[in-house]
N, C-alpha and C positions, 0 to 999 in steps of 0.2 A: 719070311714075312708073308703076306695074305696076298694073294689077286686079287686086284679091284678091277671090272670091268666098269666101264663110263660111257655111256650113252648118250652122244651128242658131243664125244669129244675135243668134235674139231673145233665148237663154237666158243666163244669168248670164255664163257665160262669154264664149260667143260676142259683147256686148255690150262685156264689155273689150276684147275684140280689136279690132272695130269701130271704137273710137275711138281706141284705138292706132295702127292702122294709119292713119287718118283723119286722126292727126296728124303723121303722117309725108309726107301729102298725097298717097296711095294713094288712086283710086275704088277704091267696095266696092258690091258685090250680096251680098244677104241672101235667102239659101235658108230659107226656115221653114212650118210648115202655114199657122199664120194669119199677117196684118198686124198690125204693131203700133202703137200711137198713135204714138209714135216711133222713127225710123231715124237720127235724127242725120245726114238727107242722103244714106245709101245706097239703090239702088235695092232692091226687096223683089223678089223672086220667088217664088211661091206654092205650094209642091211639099211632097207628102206623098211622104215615103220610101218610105212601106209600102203605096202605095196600091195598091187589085187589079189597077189596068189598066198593065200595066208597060210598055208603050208610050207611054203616057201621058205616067208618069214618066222616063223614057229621054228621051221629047222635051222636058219641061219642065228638067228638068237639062240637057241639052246647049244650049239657049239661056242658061239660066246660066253654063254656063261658056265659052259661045264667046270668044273672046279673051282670055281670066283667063291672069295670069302664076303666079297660086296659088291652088288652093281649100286651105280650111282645114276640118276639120271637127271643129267641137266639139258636134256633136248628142250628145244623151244621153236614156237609158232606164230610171228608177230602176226602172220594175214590169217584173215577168216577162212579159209580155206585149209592153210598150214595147223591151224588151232586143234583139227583133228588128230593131231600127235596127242596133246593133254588127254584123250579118252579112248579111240582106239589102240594107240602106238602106247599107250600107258597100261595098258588091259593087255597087249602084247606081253609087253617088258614084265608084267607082272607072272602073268601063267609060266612064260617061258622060264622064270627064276624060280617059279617054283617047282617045274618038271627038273630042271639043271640041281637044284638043293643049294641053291646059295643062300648063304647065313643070312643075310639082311639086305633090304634093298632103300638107299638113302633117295630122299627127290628134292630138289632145289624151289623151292616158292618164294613166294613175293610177301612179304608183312602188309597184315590188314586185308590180305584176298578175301576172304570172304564178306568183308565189309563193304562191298561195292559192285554195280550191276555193269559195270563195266565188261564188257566182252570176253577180254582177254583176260580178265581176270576169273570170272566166272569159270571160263573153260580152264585156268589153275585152279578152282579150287573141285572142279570136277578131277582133276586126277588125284588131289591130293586122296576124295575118296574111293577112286579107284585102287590106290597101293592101300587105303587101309581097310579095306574091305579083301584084300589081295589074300594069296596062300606065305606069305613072306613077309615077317616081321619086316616094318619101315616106321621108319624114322623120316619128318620132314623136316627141314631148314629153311626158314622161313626170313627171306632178308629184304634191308629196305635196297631203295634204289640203289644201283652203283654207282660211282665217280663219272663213271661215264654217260650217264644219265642226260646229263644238261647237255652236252655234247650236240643235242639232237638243238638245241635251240641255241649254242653258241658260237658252235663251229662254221668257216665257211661253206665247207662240204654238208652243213645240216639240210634239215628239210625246212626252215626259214634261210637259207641260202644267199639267196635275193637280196634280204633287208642289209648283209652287209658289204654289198654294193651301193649301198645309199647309208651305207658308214652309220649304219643301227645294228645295236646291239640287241635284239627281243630277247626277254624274260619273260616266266610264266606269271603273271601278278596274280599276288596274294595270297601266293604259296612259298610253304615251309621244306626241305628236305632237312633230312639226315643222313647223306650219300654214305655209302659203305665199300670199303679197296675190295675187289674182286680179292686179294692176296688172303684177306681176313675171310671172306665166305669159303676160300677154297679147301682153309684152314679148318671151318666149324666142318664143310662136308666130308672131309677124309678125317676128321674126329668120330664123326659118326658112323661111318666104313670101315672104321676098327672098334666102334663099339664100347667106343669111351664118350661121356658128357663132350659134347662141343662147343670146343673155347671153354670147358668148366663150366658150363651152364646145362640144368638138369632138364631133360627135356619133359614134357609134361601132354597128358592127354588134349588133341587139340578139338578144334568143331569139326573134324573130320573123323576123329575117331582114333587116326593115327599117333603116334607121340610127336611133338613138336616142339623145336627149339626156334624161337627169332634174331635173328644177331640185325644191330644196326652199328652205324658209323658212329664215332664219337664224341658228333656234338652237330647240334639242331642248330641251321641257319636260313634263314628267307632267299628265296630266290636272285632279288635284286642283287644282296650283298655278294650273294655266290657270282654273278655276274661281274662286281667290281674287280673281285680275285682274280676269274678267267681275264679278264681286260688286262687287269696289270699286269697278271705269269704273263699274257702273248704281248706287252707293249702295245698294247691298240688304244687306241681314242676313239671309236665308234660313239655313239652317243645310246644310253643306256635306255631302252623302253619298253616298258611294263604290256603284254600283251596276251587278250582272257586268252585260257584256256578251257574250252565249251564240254559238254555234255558230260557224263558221270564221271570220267577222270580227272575233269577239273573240278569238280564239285568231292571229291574224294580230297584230291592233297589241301585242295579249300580247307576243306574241316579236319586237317591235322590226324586223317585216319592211316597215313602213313610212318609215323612217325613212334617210337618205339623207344622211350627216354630210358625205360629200364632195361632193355636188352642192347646198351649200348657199351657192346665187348670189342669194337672193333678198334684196330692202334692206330689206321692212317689216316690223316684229316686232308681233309681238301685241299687246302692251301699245301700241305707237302706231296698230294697225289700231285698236284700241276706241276711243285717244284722238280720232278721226278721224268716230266713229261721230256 
């Protein structure tokens, strides 16, 4: 089977990959700053993207990727600061793949990036033209939100935290997802680290230049209702309240530029992600 190197292993994502591909009985190397208690049996390499000594990192990446039939990279950078991974750490990962000769280099994105002046998004869709401008065919994977998503506005431990100590539930109002199971994206990416259509879907020249496939979840619901779900899977009675979400990423899921009706390949719904929780 192929080595897949995965870049940014250790994070959410790159961790579904991992095992995914693990199960397909792919070795894997795991590019990430630190080690983690667990690797599930792939090898770890210890590489900062951004580190000052870029020789450094140029040699530590190309022993990761010496013989790799794919790197994958799902590193991510929610702070302004971090976001310098999408364009240096991306520019890395690409040179170095191509000095190594790996077959293909797959990269994880967001559906509708380029459609919004949003920050973080902006700096995804600057990598995206970094891998296609790159020396190494790539492929992007372009998915909607995850399951995990709302997480950030439903949970106690979110960053509306507060409100349910005063037994409210915030939602984002008057927005739509189409959340999507990590299990399904990890699925389209180690589809396309071996160089087959992901999830069966044919990837196609995107605005970057790159080839590109979008996978979403399978099936479009409003924020509030998703909030009823989370309420009833946790047995809460919080009291449900609609609350804006300001500047271009609310004015983005506003206008439904999230949302991806015909690239909806993926099999787990909301309702059975939480049943599962």
């Amino acid at each position: 089977m192929t080595t897949i190197t995965v870049v940014g292993g250790t994070g959410q994502a790159g961790r579904a990959v991992v095992r995914e591909a693990m199960a397909r009985g792919h070795d894997l190397r795991v590019v990430s700053r630190l080690r983690p208690d667990d690797l599930d049996g792939a090898a770890h390499h210890a590489v900062d993207l951004l580190g000052d000594d870029e020789g450094r990192v140029a040699a530590a990446l190309s022993t990761a990727f010496e013989g790799v039939g794919a790197v994958v990279d799902t590193s991510n950078g929610m702070l302004p600061g971090a976001q310098e991974v999408f364009t240096t750490g991306a520019r890395r990962v690409a040179q170095a793949a191509g000095r190594a000769g790996a077959g293909r280099v797959v990269v994880l994105s967001i559906a509708g990036v380029d459609r919004s002046e949003y920050g973080y998004y902006r700096a995804h869709a600057e990598q995206e033209r970094v891998y296609a401008t790159g020396p190494v065919p790539a492929t992007v994977v372009r998915a909607t939100q995850f399951h995990e998503f709302l997480s950030l506005y439903f949970g106690p431990d979110s960053r509306l935290g507060a409100w349910s100590r005063l037994g409210l539930l915030p939602y984002p109002r008057g927005c739509r997802f189409q959340t999507v199971d990590l299990r399904d994206v990890a699925r389209a990416l180690v589809d396309a680290a071996e160089g087959i259509d992901p999830l069966g879907v044919a990837p196609r020249p995107g605005p970057s230049g790159a080839r590109t496939v979008t996978v979403g979840g399978p099936e479009v619901r409003g924020a509030r209702d998703m909030a009823r779900a989370w309420r009833r899977a946790h047995g809460s009675r919080r009291f449900l309240v609609g609350v804006p979400l300001p500047g271009a990423l609310g004015e983005f899921f506003r206008a439904g530029r999230n949302l991806v009706p015909d690239g909806a390949v993926g099999t787990v719904t909301y309702d059975q992600w939480l049943a599962g929780r």
